[in-house]
N, C-alpha and C positions, 0 to 999 in steps of 0.2 A: 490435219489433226494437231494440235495444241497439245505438250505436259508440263506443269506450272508447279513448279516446286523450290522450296528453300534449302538450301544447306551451307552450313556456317556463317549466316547473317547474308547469306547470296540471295538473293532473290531471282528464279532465271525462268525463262519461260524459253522452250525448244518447242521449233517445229518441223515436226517429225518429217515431212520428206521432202526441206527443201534443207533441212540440216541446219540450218540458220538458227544460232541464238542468242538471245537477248536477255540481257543484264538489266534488271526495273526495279525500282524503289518498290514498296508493299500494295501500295495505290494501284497503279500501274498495270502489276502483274492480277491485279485482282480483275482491271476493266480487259486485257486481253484474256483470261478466263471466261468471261463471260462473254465478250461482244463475239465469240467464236460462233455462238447459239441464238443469241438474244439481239434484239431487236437496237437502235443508236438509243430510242429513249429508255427502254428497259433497261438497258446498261449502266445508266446516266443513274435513275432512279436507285437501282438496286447499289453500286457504287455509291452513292452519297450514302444510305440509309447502313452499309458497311464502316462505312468512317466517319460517324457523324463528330467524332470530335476533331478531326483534321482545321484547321480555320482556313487553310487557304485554299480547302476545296469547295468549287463551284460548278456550275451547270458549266460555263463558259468554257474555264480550265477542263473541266472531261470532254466537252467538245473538242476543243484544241487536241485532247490528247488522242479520241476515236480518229481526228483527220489523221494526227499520225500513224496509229492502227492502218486505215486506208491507203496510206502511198506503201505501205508495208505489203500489203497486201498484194497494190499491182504493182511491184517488183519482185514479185513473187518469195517474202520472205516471212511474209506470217498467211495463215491460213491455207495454204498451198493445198491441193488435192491427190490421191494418188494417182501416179503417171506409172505405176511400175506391175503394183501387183496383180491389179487385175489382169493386166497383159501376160500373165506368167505361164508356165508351161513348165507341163514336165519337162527334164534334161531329158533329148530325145538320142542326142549321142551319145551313146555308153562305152564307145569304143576305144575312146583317146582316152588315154593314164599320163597324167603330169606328173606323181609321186609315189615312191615305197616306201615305206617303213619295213626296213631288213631287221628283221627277227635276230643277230649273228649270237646271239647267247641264249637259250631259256638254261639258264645257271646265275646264279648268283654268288658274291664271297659278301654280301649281309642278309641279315633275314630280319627284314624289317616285318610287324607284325600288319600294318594296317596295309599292305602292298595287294593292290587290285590283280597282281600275276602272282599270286601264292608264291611269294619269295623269288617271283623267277620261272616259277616251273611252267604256266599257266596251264595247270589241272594236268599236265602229262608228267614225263619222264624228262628229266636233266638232258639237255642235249647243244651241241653247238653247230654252226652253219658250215658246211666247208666250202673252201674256193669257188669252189666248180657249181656250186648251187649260188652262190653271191653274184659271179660274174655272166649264169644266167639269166639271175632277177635283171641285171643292170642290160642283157641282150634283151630280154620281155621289155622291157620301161620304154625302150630305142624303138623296135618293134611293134608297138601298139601308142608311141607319143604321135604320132601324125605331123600334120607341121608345126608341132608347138617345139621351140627350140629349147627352150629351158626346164630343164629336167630339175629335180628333188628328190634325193634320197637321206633317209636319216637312219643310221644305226642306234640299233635298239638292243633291249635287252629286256629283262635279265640285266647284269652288267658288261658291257657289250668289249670294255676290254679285257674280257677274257678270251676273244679271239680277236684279240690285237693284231699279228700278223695278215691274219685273214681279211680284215677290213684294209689293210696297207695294200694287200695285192687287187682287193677291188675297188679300189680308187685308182689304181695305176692303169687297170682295165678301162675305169668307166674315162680318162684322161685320153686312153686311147681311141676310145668309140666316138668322143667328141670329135677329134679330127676327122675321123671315117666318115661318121653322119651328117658334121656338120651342127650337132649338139654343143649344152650348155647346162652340167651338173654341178648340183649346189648341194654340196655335202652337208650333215650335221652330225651331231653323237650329243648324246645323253648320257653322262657318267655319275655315281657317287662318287667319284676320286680317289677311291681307294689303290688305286694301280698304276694312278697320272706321277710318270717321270716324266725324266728329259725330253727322251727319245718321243713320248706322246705328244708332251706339250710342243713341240716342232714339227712336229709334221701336223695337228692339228691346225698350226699356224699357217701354216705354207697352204692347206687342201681344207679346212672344213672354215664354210660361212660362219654357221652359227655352231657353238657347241653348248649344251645345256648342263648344268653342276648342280647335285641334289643336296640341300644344305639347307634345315629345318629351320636356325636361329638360333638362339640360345643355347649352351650347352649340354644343357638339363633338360632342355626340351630336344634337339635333336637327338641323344644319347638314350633319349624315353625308350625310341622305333628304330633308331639306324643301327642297329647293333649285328654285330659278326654271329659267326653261327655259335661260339663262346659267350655269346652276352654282352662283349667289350664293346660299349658304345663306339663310334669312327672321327667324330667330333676335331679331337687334337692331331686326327691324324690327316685329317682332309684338308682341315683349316688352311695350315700352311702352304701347301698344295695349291691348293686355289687363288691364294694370293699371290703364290710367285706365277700362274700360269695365265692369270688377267693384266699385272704388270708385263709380260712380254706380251700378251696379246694383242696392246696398244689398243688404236680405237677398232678392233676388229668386231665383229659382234660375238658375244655370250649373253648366259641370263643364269644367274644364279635363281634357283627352285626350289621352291619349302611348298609344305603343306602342313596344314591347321587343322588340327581335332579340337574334341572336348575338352582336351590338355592341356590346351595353350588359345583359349579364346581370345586373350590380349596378346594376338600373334603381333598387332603395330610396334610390339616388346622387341618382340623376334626380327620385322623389316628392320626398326634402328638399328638393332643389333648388327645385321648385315651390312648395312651403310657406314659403320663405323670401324666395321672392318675392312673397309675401302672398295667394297663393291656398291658399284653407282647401275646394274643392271638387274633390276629384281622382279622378281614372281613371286606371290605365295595364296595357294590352292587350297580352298575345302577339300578335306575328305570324303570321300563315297563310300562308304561304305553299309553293309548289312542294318537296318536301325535300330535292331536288339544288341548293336557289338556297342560295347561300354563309351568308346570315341566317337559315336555315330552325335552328327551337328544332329538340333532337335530345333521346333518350334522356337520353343521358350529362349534359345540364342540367339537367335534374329537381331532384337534389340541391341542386347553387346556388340553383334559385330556390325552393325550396321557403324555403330559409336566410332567403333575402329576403324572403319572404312573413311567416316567421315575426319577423324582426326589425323588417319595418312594423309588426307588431301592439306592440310594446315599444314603439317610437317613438312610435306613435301615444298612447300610454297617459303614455309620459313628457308630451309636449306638452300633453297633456290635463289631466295633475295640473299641469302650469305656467301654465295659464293662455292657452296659444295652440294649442292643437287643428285638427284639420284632418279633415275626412271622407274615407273611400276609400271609393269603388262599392261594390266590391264584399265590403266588410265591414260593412256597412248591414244587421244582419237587427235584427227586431225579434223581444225574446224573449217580450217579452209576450204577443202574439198569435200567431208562429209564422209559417211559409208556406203563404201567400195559397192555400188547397187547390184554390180553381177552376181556379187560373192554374199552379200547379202539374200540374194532370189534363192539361190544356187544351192547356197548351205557350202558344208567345207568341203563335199563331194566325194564322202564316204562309202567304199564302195563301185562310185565308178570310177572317179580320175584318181584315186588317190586308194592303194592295198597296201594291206600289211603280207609279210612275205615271212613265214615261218621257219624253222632249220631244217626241214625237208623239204620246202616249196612248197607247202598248203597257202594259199590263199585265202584271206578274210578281208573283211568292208575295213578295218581297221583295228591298232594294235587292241582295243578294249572289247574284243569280239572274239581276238584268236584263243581258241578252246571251247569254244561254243560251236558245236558240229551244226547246225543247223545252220551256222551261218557261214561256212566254209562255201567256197565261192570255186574251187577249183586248182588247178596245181600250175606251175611252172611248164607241165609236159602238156597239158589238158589244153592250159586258158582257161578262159571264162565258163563253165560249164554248168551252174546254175542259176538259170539266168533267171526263175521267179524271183529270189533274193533280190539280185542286181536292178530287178526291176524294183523291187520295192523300195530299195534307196534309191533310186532314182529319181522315185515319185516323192520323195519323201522332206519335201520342199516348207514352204509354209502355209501352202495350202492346203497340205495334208495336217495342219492345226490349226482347227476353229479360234483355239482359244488364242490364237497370233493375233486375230483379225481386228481388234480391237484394239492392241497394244502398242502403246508409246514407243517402245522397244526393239519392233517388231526388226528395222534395218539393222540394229548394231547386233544381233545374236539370228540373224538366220532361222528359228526357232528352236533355237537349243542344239543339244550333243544329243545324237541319237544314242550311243551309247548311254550316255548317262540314262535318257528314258527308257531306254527297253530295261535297263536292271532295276530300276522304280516303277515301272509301270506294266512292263512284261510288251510292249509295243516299242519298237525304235519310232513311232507315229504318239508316241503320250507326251507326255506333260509332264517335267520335273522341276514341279511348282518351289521345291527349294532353292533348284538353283535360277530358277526365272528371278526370285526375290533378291538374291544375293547379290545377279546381274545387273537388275535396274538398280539398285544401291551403287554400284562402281562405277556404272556407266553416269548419274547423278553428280558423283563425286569429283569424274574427269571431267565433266564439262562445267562444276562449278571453276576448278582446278585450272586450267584450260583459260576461261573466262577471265579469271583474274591473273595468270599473269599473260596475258592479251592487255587487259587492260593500264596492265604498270609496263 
């Protein structure tokens, strides 16, 4: 499978499952478009009768250029076949969990309005995790990890330092089970930074891989949603915060996180914004939400942010040749090697290898599920104990959407966030054709991005 598309004067042609792509003048990419289908002389034909004002195009020169199509081909780097999905299968082991997502807050100290956990609370009562339920998740994770050595848990919330301590003594826990087991836990935390002192920013440093900082962009646009339960937006409070605690971080990893409504459609405002406040590690997310709620992305902004999408990949490249560069999520592919094909079949493994874990030890397929009784998956004392659910992610691969089967796409998004479809479509097995569009636009972007500075 062949996708043949332009973006900012790139001309690039990707083939989808040998991951290989190619940078072509407009000629070019127009005879691999077709010779995918059509026949040496149809090509020939149809190509000329495309460009009739070219002068230097001839039958000869498109011949010349189909042989190079052909050695491409048997070096397996254009027209390749699928080697993966036919052979796929449902995840037939359910058994091994590589990751938690520890619930340690459903409390918040913001109340942000567009928050997919109603401020924190996710549809119940305020509550926080204690010790003794943390340091069981992390005995569950050991206990059901099998021989995978490397563990993942990420503290959550709510705002997760609110039980600051709590998370201190279950890191000290899970430090010690790795000795016992033989284990290898990769901490994270997710904060607005409302709370981040000393004492946090050091021991984050010392124990957690990644830690993730909620931080919209601009100050008018973050101060819109991040507001305390007073209204006082968090903005000047955080800022500071996060710059002293990436400068001691050194090259450790973080990722500063924003999300984008109807708000702020020229959020690429808001990425500079970020970069210029000396964070080089970025994110920033569509909203999910309801599409009667006033910030709900609609059709009709496609276009704009598609524009944005395309002109982060420019900025990013200007930066880049100056000397102060900046990374985005979600333009990180790596050409070298391609997508990750297990994790691509697999999906992110929602469900089975990877729970979210509640402040009472409920169990759910992941943190965008927890509150949804239907999807409760069982408890910390139980285990697994509805296992229809568990089977349904399970199977919930990309064969379980038609609509994959066709798509250019199909390796770098797994098909999709089941979360996100079951709340657009009422199926974790549907289609959230918004963000299907959003995706192929970034993944476009990375690889024109990518392509050119490969090529400098």
């Amino acid at each position: 499978m062949i996708h043949v598309f332009t973006v900012n004067d790139y001309s690039i042609a990707l083939d989808v499952y040998s991951g290989a792509v190619h940078v072509a003048d407009k000629v070019s990419l127009e005879a691999i478009r077709l010779y995918e289908q059509h026949s040496r002389e149809d090509t020939i034909k149809q190509v000329l009768e495309t460009f009739p004002d070219e002068p230097d195009l001839t039958e000869a020169a498109l011949d010349e250029l189909l042989d190079q199509l052909d050695a491409l081909k048997q070096a397996g780097q254009l027209y390749t076949t699928d080697e993966y999905l036919s052979a796929m299968e449902p995840r037939k082991d359910t058994s091994t969990i590589k990751a938690l997502c520890l619930h340690v807050a459903h409390a918040c100290n913001l109340a942000c309005s567009y928050c997919f956990a109603g401020q924190g609370k996710y549809q119940g009562e305020a509550a926080l995790m204690s010790v003794e339920t943390g340091k069981q998740a992390l005995d569950f994770l050991v206990a059901h990890s099998g021989k995978r050595k490397h563990l993942e848990v990420d503290f959550f919330g709510g705002e997760p330092l609110l039980n600051w301590e709590m998370i201190k003594e279950v890191v000290a826990h899970g430090r010690a089970l790795e000795k016992e087991h033989n284990k290898v836990f990769r901490f994270t935390l997710t904060t607005n930074g409302v709370l981040l002192d000393d004492d946090v920013m050091d021991f984050c440093n010392r124990e957690m891989q990644n830690v993730v900082l909620s931080l919209d962009g601009r100050q008018e646009v973050h101060d819109r949603f991040r507001v305390d339960h007073q209204g006082k937006g968090s903005y000047e409070t955080i800022v500071p915060k996060f710059q002293e605690f990436v400068k001691k971080r050194g090259d450790q990893g973080y990722y500063i996180r924003g999300t984008y409504t109807k708000g702020n459609l020229d959020f690429l405002e808001d990425i500079i914004h970020m970069a210029d406040l000396g964070f080089t590690q970025l994110s920033m997310e569509p909203v999910v939400t309801a599409p009667d709620d006033p910030e709900a992305l609609t059709e009709a902004d496609l276009h704009t942010l598609f524009d944005q999408y395309e002109r982060l990949a420019l900025e990013m490249l200007k930066r880049k040749r100056a000397g102060r560069g900046f990374d985005f999520y979600h333009y990180n592919i790596d050409l070298e090697h391609g997508p990750c094909i297990h994790k691509r079949l697999s999906g992110c493994g929602s469900g089975t290898e990877y729970l979210a874990v509640t402040p009472q030890g409920d169990l759910y397929p992941c943190h965008q599920f927890v509150g949804e009784e239907r999807f409760k998956l069982g408890t910390l004392d139980t285990g697994i104990t509805n296992r229809e659910i568990q089977e349904e992610f399970s199977c919930n691969t990309m064969l379980s959407h038609p609509e994959c089967k066709d798509c250019w796409a199909q390796l770098y998004c797994a098909g999709g966030c089941a979360a996100n479809a079951y709340h657009a479509t009422g199926s974790i097995s549907g289609l959230y054709r918004y963000g299907c569009e959003l995706l192929k636009k970034r993944i476009e972007c990375a690889l024109m991005l990518q392509a050119a500075l490969l090529e400098e």
